[in-house]
ZADO-1210 file (C-alpha; in nm, 4 decimals, padded with zeros to 6 digits):
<atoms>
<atom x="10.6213" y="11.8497" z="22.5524" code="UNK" pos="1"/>
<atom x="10.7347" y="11.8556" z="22.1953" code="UNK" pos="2"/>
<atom x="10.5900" y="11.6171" z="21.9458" code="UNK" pos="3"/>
<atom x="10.7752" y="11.3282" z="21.8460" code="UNK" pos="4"/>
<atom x="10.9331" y="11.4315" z="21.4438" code="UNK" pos="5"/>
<atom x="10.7435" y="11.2782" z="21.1870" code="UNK" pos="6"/>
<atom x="10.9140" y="11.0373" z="20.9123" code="UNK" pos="7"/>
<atom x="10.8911" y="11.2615" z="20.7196" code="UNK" pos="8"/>
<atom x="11.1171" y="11.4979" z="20.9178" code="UNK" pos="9"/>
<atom x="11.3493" y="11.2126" z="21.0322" code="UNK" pos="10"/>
<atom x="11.4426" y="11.2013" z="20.7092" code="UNK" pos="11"/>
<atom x="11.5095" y="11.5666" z="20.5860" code="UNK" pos="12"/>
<atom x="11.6972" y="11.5600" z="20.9041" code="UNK" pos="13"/>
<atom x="11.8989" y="11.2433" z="20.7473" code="UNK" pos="14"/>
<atom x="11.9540" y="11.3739" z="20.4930" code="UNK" pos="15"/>
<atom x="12.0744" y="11.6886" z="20.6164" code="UNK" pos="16"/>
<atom x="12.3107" y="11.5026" z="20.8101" code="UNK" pos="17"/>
<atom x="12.4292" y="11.3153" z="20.5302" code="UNK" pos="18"/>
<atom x="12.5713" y="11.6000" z="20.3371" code="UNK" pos="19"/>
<atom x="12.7045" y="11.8026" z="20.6000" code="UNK" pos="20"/>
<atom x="12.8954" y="11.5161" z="20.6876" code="UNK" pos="21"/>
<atom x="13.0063" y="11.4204" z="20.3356" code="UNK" pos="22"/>
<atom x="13.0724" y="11.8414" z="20.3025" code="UNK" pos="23"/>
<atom x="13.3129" y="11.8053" z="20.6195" code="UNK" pos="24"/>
<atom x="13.4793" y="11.4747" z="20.5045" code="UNK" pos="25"/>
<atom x="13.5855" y="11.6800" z="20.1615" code="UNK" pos="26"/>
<atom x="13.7112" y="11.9065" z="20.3662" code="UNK" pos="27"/>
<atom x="13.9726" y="11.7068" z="20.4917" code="UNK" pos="28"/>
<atom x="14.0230" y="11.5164" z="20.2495" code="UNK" pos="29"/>
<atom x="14.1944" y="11.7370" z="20.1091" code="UNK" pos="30"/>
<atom x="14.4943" y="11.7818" z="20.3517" code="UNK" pos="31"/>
<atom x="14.4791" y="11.4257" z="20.4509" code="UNK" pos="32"/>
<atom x="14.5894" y="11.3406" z="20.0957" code="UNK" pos="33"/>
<atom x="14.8728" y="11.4986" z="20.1080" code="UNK" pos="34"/>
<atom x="15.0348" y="11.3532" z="20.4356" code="UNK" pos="35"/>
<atom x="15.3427" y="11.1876" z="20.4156" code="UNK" pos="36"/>
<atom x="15.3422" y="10.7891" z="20.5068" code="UNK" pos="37"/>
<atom x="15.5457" y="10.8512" z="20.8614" code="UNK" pos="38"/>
<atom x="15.2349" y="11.0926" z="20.9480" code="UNK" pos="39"/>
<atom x="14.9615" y="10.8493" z="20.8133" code="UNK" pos="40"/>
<atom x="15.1315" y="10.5418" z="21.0235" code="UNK" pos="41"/>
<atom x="15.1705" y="10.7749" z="21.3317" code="UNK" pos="42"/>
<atom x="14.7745" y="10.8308" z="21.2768" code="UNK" pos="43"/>
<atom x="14.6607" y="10.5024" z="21.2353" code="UNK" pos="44"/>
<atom x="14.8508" y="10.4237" z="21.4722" code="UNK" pos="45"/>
<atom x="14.7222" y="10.6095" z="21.7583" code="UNK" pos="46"/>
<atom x="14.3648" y="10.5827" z="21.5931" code="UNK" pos="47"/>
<atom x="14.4127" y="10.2046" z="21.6656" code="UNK" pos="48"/>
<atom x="14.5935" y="10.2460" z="21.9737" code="UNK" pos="49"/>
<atom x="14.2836" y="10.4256" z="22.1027" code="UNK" pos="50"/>
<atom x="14.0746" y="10.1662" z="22.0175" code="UNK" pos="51"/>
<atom x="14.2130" y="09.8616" z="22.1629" code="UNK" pos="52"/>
<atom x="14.1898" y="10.0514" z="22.4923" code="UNK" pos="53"/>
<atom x="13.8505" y="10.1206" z="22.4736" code="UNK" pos="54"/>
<atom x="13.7874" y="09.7411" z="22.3283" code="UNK" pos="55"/>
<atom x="13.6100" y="09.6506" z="22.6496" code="UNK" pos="56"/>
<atom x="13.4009" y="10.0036" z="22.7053" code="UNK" pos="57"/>
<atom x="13.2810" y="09.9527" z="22.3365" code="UNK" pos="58"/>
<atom x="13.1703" y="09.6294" z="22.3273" code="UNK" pos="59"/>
<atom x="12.9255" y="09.7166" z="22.6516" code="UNK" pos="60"/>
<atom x="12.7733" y="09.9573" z="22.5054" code="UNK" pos="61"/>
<atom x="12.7409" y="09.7657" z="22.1657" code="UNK" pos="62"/>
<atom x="12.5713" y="09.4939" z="22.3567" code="UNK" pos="63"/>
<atom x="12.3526" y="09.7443" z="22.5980" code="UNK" pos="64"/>
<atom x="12.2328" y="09.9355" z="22.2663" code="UNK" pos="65"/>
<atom x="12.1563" y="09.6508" z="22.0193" code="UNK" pos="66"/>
<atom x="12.0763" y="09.4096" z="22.2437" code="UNK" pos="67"/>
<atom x="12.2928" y="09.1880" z="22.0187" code="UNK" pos="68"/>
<atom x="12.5711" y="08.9286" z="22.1221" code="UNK" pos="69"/>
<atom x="12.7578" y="08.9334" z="22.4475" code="UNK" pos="70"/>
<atom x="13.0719" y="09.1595" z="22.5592" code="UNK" pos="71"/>
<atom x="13.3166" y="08.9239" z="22.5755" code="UNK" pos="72"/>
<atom x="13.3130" y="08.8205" z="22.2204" code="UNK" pos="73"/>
<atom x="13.2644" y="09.2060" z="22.0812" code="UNK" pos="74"/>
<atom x="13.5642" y="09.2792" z="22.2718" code="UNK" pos="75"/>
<atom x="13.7342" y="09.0063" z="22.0941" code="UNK" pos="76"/>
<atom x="13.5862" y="09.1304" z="21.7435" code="UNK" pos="77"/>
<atom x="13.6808" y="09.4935" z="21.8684" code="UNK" pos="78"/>
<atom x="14.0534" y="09.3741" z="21.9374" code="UNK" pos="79"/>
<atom x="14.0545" y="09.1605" z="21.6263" code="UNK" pos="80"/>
<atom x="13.9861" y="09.4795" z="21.4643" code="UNK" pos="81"/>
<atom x="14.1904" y="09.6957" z="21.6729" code="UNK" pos="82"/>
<atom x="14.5050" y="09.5138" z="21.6986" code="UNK" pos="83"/>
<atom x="14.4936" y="09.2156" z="21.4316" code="UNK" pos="84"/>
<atom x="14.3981" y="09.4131" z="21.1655" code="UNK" pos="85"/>
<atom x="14.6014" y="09.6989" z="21.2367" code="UNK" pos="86"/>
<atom x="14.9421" y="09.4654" z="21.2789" code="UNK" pos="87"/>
<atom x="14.8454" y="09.3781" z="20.8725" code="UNK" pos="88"/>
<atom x="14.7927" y="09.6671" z="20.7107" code="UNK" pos="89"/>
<atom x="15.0884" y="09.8859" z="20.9192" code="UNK" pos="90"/>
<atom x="15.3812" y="09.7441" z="20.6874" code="UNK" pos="91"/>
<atom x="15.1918" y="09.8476" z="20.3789" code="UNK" pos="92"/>
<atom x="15.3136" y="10.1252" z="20.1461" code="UNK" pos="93"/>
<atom x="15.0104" y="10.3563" z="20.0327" code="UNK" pos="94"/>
<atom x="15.1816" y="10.6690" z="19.9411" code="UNK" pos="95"/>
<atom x="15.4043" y="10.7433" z="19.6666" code="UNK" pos="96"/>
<atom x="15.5947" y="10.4896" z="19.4809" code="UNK" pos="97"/>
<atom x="15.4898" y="10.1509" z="19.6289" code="UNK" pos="98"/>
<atom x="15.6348" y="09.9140" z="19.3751" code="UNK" pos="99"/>
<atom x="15.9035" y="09.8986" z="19.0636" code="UNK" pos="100"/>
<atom x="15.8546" y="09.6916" z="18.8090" code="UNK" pos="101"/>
<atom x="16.1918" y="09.7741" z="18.6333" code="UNK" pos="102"/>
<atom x="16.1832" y="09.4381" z="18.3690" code="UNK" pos="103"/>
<atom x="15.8385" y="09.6005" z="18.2615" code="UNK" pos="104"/>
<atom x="15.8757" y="09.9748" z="18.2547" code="UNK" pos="105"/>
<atom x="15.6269" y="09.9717" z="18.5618" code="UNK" pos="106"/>
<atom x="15.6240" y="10.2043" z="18.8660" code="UNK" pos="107"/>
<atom x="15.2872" y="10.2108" z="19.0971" code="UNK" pos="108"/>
<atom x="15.2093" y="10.4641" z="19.2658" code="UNK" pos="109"/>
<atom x="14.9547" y="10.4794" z="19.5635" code="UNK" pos="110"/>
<atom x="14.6438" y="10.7591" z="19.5304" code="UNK" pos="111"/>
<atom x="14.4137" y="10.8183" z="19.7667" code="UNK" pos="112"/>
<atom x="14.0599" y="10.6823" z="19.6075" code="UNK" pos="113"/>
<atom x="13.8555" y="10.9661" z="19.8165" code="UNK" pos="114"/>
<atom x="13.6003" y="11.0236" z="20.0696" code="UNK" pos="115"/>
<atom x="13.4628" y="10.6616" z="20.1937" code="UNK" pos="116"/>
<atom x="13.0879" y="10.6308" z="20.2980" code="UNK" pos="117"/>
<atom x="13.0809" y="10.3170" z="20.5049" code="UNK" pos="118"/>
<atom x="12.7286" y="10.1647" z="20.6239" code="UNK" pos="119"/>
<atom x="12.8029" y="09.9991" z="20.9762" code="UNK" pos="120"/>
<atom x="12.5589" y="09.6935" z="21.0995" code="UNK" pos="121"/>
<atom x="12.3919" y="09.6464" z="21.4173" code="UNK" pos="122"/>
<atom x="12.5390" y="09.2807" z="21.4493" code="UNK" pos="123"/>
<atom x="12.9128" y="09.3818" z="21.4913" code="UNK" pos="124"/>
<atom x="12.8807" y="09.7804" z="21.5020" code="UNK" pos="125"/>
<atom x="13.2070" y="09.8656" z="21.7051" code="UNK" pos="126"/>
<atom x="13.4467" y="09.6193" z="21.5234" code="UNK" pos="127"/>
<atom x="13.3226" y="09.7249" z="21.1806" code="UNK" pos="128"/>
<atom x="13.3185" y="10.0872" z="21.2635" code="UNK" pos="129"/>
<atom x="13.7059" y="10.0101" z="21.4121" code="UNK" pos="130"/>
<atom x="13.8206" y="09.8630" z="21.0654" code="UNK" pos="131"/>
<atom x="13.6185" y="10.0501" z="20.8316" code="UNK" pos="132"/>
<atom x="13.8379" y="10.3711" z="21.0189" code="UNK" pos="133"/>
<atom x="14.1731" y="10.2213" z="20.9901" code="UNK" pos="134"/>
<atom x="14.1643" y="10.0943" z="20.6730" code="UNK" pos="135"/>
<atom x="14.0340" y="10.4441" z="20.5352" code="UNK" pos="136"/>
<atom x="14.2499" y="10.6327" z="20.7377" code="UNK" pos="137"/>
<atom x="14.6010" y="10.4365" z="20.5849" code="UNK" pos="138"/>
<atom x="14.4260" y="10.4474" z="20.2324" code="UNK" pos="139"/>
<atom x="14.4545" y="10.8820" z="20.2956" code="UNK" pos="140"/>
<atom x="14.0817" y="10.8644" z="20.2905" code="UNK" pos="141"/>
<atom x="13.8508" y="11.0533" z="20.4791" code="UNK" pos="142"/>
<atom x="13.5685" y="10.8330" z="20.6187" code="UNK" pos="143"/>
<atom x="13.1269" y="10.8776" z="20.7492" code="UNK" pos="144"/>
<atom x="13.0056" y="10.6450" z="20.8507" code="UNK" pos="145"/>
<atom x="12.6354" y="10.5819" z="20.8643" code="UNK" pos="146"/>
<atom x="12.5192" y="10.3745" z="21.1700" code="UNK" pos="147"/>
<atom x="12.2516" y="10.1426" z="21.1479" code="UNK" pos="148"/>
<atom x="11.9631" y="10.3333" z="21.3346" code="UNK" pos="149"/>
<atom x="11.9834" y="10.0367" z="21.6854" code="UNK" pos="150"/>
<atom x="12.3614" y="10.0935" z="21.6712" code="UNK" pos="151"/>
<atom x="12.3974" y="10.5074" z="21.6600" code="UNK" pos="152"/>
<atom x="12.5486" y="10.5359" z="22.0309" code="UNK" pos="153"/>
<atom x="12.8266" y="10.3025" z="22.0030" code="UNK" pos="154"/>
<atom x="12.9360" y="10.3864" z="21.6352" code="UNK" pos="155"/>
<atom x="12.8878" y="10.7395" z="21.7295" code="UNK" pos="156"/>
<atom x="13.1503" y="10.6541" z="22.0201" code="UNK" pos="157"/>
<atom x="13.3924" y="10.4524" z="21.8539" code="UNK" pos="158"/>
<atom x="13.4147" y="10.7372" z="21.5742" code="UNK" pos="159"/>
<atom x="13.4551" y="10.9996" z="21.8538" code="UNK" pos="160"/>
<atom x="13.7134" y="10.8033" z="22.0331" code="UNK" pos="161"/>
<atom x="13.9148" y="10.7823" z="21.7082" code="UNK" pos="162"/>
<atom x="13.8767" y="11.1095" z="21.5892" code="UNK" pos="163"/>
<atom x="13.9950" y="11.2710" z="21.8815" code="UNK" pos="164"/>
<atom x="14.3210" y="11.0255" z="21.8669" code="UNK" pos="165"/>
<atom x="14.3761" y="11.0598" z="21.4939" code="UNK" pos="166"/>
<atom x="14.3694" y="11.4200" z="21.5263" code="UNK" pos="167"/>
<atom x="14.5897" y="11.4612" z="21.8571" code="UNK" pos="168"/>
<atom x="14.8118" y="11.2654" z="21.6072" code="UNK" pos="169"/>
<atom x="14.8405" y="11.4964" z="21.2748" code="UNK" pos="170"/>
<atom x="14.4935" y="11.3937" z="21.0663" code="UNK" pos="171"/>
<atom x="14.2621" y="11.7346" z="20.9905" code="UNK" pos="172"/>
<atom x="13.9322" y="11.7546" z="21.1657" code="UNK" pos="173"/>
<atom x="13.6630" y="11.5903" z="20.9318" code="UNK" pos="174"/>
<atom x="13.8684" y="11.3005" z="20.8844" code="UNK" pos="175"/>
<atom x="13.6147" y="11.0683" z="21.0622" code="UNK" pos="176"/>
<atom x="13.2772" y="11.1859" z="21.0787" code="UNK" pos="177"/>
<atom x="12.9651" y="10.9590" z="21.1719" code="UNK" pos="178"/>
<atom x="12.6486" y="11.0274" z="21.1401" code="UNK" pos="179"/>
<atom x="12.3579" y="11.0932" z="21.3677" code="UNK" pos="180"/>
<atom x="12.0228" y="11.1148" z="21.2562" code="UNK" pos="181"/>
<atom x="11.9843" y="10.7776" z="21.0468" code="UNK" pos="182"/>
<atom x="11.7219" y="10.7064" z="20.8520" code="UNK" pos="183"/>
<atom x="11.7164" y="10.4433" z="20.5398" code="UNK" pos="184"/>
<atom x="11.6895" y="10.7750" z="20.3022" code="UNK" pos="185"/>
<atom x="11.9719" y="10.9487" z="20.4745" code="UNK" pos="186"/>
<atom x="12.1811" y="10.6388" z="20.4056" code="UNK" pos="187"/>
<atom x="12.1134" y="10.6317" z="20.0657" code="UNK" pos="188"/>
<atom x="12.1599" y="11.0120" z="19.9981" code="UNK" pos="189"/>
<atom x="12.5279" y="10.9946" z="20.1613" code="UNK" pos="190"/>
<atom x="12.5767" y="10.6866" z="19.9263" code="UNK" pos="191"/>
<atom x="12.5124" y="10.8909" z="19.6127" code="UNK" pos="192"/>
<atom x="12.6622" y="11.1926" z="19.7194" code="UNK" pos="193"/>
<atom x="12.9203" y="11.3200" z="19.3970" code="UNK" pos="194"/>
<atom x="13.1928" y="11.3897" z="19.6586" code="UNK" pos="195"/>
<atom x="13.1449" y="11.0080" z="19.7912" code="UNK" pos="196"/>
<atom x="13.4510" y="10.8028" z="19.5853" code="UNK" pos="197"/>
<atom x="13.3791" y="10.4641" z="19.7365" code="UNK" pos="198"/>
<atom x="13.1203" y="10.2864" z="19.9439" code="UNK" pos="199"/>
<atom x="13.1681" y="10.0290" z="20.2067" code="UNK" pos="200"/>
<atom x="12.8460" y="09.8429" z="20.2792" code="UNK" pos="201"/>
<atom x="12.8504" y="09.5978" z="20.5638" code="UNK" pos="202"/>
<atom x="12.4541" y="09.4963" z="20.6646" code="UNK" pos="203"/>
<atom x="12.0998" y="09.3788" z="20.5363" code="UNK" pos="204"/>
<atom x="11.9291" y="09.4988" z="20.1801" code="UNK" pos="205"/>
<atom x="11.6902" y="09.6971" z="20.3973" code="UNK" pos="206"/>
<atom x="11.9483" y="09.9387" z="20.4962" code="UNK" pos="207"/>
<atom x="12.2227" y="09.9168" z="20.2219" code="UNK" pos="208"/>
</atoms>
């Protein structure tokens, strides 16, 4: 029987994991950019879709693998996410020319910020992991997320489940990648990875 990996390993392998992901992310960020705003509603879109199906699925196995909560309420968080959030941010402009401001000679225009690393609690894991994807994915911006190491399974699903919807939908492959092998060092080297634009933190000083 192989030996159990040593911290010290867990944490290479962290690492590791850290910038492949981030490497992958890049990747697509680069095509995802460049979609128009029908293609980036039809993805979040289906990415969300997806979701709220599985709302009931994910919340048992957030409460089997944390131990945290009870399945009722995380569906309600996951469909909060799912559904709620998704209803808000659909109607929003984030490519191109989203505003004139003729009277002051001002046009904005919408530009994706970049890869996201997003740090997803144990506490709420699938409903965080569910916003952190849409809001990234209608921002043009690739997303990993790093699970926190009692909530790998579900994240890991919810990021799978989304993937495979935001894809089938027009977003390149690397567009939501997840980590995992999780350790606190592998969470801070994908946080201060150069290709990482922005960081979305959700959880305790310990991991974050």
């Amino acid at each position: 029987m192989a030996e159990p990996a040593a911290p010290a390993d867990q944490d290479l392998e962290s690492i590791r994991d850290a910038r492949n992901q981030t490497r992958r992310a890049k990747t697509a960020q680069a095509t995802l950019g460049e979609l128009s705003q029908e293609r980036i509603d039809s993805i979040v879109t289906a990415a969300a879709e997806a979701a709220a199906q599985q709302a009931k699925p994910f919340a048992k196995l957030a409460v089997e693998e944390t131990g945290y909560g009870n399945e009722p309420d995380k569906v309600r968080k996951n469909l909060f996410a799912a559904e709620t959030i998704y209803q808000f941010i659909l109607p929003m402009p984030t490519v191109g020319v989203i505003r004139r401001l003729d009277a002051d000679r001002v046009v904005e225009i919408a530009e994706p910020f970049g890869v996201v690393a997003a740090v997803i609690p144990s506490t709420n894991p699938t409903s965080t992991a569910i916003y952190k994807i849409l809001i990234c994915l209608k921002a043009r911006c690739a997303i990993v997320l790093s699970p926190h190491p009692s909530a790998v399974g579900c994240i890991n699903r919810v990021a799978e489940v989304m993937s495979k919807a935001a894809i089938s939908a027009g977003a390149p492959e690397g567009a939501i990648n997840c980590m995992t092998s999780v350790t606190i060092e592998g969470t801070q080297e994908l946080m201060g990875q150069r290709e990482i634009a922005l960081v979305l933190a959700t959880g305790g000083l310990g991991l974050v």
